[in-house]
N, C-alpha and C positions, 0 to 999 in steps of 0.2 A: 626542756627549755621553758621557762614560766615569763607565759605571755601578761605584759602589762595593757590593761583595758586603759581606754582614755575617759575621765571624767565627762558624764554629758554635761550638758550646756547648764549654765546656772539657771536659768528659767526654765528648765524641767526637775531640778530639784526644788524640797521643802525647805521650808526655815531651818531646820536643824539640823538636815544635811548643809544648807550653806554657810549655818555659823560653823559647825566642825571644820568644814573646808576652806574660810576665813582662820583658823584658828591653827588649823597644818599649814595653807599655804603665808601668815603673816605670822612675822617676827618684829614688831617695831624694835623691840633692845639691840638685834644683832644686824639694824635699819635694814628689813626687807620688807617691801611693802608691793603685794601684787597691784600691776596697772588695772585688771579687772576691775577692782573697785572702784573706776572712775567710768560713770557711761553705763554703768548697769542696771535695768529694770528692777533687777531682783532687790539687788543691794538699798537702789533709792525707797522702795518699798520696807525694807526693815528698816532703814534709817529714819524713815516718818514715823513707826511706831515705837524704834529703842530709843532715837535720839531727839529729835522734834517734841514729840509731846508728854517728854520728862524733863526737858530742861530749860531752862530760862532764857527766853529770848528778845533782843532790845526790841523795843517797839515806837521810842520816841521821846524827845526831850519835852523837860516840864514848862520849857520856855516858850514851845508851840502851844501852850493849852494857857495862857496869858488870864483872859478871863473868861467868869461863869460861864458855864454855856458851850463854851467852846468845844469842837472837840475833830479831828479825825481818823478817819478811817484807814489802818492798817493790816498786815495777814498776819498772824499766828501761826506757826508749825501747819499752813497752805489753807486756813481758815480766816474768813474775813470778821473783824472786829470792830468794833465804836471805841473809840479810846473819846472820852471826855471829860468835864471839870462838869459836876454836877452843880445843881442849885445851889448845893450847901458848899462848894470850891472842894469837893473831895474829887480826887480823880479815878475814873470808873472805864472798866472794860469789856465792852458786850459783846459777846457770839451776835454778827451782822444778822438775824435770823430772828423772822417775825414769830410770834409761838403761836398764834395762828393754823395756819398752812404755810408756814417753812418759806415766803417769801423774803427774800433779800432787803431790810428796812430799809438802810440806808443808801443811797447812790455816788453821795459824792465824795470829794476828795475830801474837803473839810470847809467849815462854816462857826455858825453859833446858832443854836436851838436848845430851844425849853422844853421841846416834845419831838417825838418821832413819828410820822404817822407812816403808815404800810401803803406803798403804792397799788397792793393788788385789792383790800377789801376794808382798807381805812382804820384799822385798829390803831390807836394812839397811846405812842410809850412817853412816861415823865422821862427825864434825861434822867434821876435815880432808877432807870428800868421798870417802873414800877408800871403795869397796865391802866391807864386811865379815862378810855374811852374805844365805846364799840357801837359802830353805824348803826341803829332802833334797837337797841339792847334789849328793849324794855317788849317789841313787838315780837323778837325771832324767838328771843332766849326766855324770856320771861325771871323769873327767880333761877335758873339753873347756872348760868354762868359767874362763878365764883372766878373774880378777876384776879383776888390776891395769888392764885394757883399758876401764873401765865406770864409771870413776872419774865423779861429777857434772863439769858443766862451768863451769869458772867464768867470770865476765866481769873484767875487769881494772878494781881500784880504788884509790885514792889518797885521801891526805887533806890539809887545810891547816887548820891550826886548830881543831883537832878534826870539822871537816865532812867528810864522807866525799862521795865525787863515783865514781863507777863509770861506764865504759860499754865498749859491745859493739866497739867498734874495735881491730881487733888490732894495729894502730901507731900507737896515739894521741898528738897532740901533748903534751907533759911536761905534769901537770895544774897545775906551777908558773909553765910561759910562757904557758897559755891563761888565766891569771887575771893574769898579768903585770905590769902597773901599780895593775891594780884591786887587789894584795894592799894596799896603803897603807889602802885604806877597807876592805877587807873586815876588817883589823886593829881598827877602831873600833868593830866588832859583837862579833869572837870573838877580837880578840884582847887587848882589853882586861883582861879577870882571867879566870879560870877558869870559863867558862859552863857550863850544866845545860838542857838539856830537862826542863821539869817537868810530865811525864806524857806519853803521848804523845801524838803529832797530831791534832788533828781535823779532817775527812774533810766534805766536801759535793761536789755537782753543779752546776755549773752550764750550761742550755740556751746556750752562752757558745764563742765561738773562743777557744784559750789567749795567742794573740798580741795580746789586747786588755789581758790584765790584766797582761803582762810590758810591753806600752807605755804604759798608766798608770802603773806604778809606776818607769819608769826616768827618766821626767824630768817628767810631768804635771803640776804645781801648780799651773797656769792654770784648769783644772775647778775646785777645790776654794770657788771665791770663788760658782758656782754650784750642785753638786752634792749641794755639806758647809754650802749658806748655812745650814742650818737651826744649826747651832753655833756662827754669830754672836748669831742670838736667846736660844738658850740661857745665853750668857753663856761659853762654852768658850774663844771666841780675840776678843780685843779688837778686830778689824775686817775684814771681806772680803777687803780686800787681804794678812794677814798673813803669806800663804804667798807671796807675792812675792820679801821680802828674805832674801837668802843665795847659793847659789852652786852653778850647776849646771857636772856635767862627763862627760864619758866617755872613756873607754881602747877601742883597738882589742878586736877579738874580740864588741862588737857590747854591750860592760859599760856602764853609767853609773849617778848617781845626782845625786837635790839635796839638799840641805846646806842648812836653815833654822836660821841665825844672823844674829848674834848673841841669846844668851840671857842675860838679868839674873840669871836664877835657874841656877845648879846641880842640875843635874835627874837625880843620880844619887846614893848615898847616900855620903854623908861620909867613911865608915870603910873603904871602899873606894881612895879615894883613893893612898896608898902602893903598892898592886897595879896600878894604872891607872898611876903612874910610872913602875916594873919595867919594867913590858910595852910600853910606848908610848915613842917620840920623843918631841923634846921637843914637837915640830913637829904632831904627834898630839896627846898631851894637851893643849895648847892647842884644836886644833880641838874634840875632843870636849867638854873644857870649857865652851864657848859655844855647842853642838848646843841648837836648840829640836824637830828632829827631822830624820831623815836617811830618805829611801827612794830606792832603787832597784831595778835588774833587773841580777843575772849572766846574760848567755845561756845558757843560749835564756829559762828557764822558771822561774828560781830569782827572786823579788822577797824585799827584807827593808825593815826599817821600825825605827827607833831615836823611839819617840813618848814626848810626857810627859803626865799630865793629872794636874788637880787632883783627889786624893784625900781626902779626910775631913780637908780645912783645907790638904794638901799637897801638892807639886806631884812627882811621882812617875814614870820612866821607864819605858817597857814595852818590850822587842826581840821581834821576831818574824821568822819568813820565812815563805815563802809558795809552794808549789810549782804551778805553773798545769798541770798533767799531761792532756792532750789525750789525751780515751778515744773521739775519731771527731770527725768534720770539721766538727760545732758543740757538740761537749758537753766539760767538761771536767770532772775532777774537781780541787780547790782541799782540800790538804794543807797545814795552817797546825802549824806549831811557835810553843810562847810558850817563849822563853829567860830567863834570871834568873842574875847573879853569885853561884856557888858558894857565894861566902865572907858574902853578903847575909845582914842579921839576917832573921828567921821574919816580923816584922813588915813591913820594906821586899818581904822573896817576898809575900805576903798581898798588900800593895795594889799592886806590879805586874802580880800578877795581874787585881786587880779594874779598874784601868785599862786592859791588855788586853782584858778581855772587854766592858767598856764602847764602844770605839772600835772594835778591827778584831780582834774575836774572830767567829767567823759570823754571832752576833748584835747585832755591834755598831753604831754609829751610821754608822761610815766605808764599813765594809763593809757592808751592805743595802744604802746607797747609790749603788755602785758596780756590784754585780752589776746590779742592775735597765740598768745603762746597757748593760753590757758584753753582755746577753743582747738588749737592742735594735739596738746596733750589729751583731749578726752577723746579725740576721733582717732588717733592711735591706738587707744586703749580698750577701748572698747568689744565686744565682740568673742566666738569663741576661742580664736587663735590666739590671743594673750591667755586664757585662762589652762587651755591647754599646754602649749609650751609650758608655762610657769613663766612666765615674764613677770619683773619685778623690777622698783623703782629703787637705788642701791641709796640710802640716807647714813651711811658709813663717817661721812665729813666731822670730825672731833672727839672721836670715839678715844682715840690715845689720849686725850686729855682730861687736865685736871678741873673740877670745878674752885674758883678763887675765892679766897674769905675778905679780900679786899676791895669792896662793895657796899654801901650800906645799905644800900635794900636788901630784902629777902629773895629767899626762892633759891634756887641752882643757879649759878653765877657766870659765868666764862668771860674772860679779858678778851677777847677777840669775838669781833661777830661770824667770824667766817666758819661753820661750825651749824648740824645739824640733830642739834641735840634737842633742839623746841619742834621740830617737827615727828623725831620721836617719839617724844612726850605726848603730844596731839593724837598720833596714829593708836599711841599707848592705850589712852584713857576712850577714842574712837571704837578700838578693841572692845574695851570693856565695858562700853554700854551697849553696845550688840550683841554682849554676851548676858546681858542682864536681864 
């Protein structure tokens, strides 16, 4: 009789014993995706080096960095950064990190500053990074200290749409072909008229794996008829099934989203309208026209959400994103921006904001509901008893079907959102940069 030994724990294997063992125990095409993966030391540790510090990550809008000077502080793939508009309005991003002795330069959240000086021994950086001042230079160092050598170090960033996306890869794919197809929709959020962060982010924890809340939001809407039932009572959405009809998809690189249409109602302001032409195909404005609301995930970690709610008699659009930012191997912190069209009367800002904060603000109706799940699925999962059993997350939902050419966007297509073919995709390309 040939005895089967049990796998040890994933924290006594190497890296390459746990990508094979990733690689036997996940099948994203035939949707098996081990719970293991959520809540794991091991796993969160490859994932800062496969997935973090090769690929591109939002860091912040260009509307926060308004003028010279400006700038704040963000993390990178778990590294603190300067994000600011330099003297000359070029926007720049520093490793927080004095070159000194490794003191932390900056402290705060964000401001405006022409220089940086180091709390521990007073070295002063221009905001172009450049070293321009060290307490009796002329007494300690004499001629030795070459200042041009000590410059801050910056990480390499780009933007599309006003989003700014940064990371630590020193040959990273162009941040135009890693968003690739997806720029078509990512066009429907920012590229619409001239958007604004209004005010900045707000900041919570959650006891939560970050790869729960980027696979909710890139193609989920089958929960929503259980999760969010509580907003059929209320009278919010006319029937359980509403998040059904419309049209899920995704684009390589691990992107997707669903697309809740058709809408009777016009869910964005009127006067707006000529801007949204400018900017949009026609092929565009059309879809956005009949949006009843739009979410998904940019890989890894970036979700956004285009929602409407009835406002004080009105039916009123809210945009947001949402950054799932992993601070250890079940905790995350959740960095939500609410965005609003520039050219928006005071009145339509006013109630997109109040419809934001009603639905998927920290304390909103969708969001409470959510986290509560997202912090049970990782303490389920967790641990060696899922990894031994083989316990696995079944993403089977759509597989008998067809992808539709009746669409004009790009990407894989499907007429129906109920259907888990973008979370596939996600776990797919997840696969493959742990394999890289």
């Amino acid at each position: 009789m040939m005895i089967k030994h049990a796998l040890p724990p994933l924290e006594k294997m190497d890296s390459e014993d746990i990508i094979q063992h990733l690689n036997d125990a996940m099948l994203p095409d035939e949707g098996k995706i081990p719970t293991y993966i959520m809540g794991s030391p091991s796993i969160h540790q490859l994932e800062k080096e496969k997935i973090f510090t090769k690929t591109w990550l939002f860091l912040g809008h260009e509307s926060e960095l308004p003028n010279n000077g400006d700038f704040i502080t963000r993390d990178l793939a778990g590294y603190s950064i300067i994000l600011n508009k330099d003297k000359n309005g070029t926007i720049r991003a520093f490793y927080n990190m004095c070159t000194h002795r490794g003191m932390k330069l900056c402290r705060a959240d964000k401001g405006n500053k022409t220089h940086f000086t180091c709390p521990y021994h007073g070295f002063t950086f221009d905001n172009t990074g450049e070293l321009k001042g060290v307490p009796l230079q002329k007494d300690i160092y004499g001629d030795a200290l070459d200042k041009s050598t000590m410059a801050l170090h910056e990480a390499t960033i780009d933007s599309y749409q006003g989003c700014i996306f940064g990371t630590w890869n020193p040959e990273p794919e162009p941040l135009s072909d890693y968003l690739g197809d997806f720029k078509w929709y990512w066009d429907l959020l920012f590229g619409r008229a001239e958007m604004e962060a209004a005010g900045p982010p707000q900041r919570y924890v959650i006891n939560a794996d970050w790869k729960i809340g980027s696979d909710n939001f890139v193609g989920d809407s089958y929960h929503t008829m259980v999760t969010h039932g509580s907003i059929v009572k209320l009278g919010m959405v006319p029937s359980s099934k509403y998040s059904k009809k419309g049209y899920q998809l995704h684009t390589p690189h691990g992107h997707g989203c669903n697309i809740g249409m058709p809408n009777p109602d016009f869910a964005f302001e009127e006067h707006l309208v000529p801007e949204f032409k400018r900017n949009l195909s026609d092929e565009q404005f059309d879809v956005l026209s009949n949006i009843k609301n739009i979410n998904g995930t940019l890989f890894p970690n970036l979700s956004f959400l285009i929602s409407h709610t009835e406002i004080k008699g009105k039916l009123i659009s809210n945009t947001s994103v949402r950054l799932w930012n992993p601070i250890g191997h079940d905790k995350m912190e959740v960095i939500t921006w609410f965005f609003v069209e520039k050219e928006a009367s005071a009145d339509w800002k006013e109630r997109s904001r109040e419809s934001f904060i009603l639905t998927f603000s920290p304390s909103g109706i969708f969001e409470q509901d959510d986290t509560e799940v997202f912090t049970d699925i990782t303490n389920v999962g967790r641990g060696l008893v899922p990894q031994q059993k083989a316990l696995h997350y079944t993403l089977k939902m759509g597989m008998n079907r067809t992808p539709t050419t009746n669409f004009p966007g790009p990407g894989t297509v499907y007429d129906d959102k109920f259907t888990e073919a973008n979370q596939r995709n996600f776990y797919k390309y997840w696969l493959e940069l742990m394999n890289s």
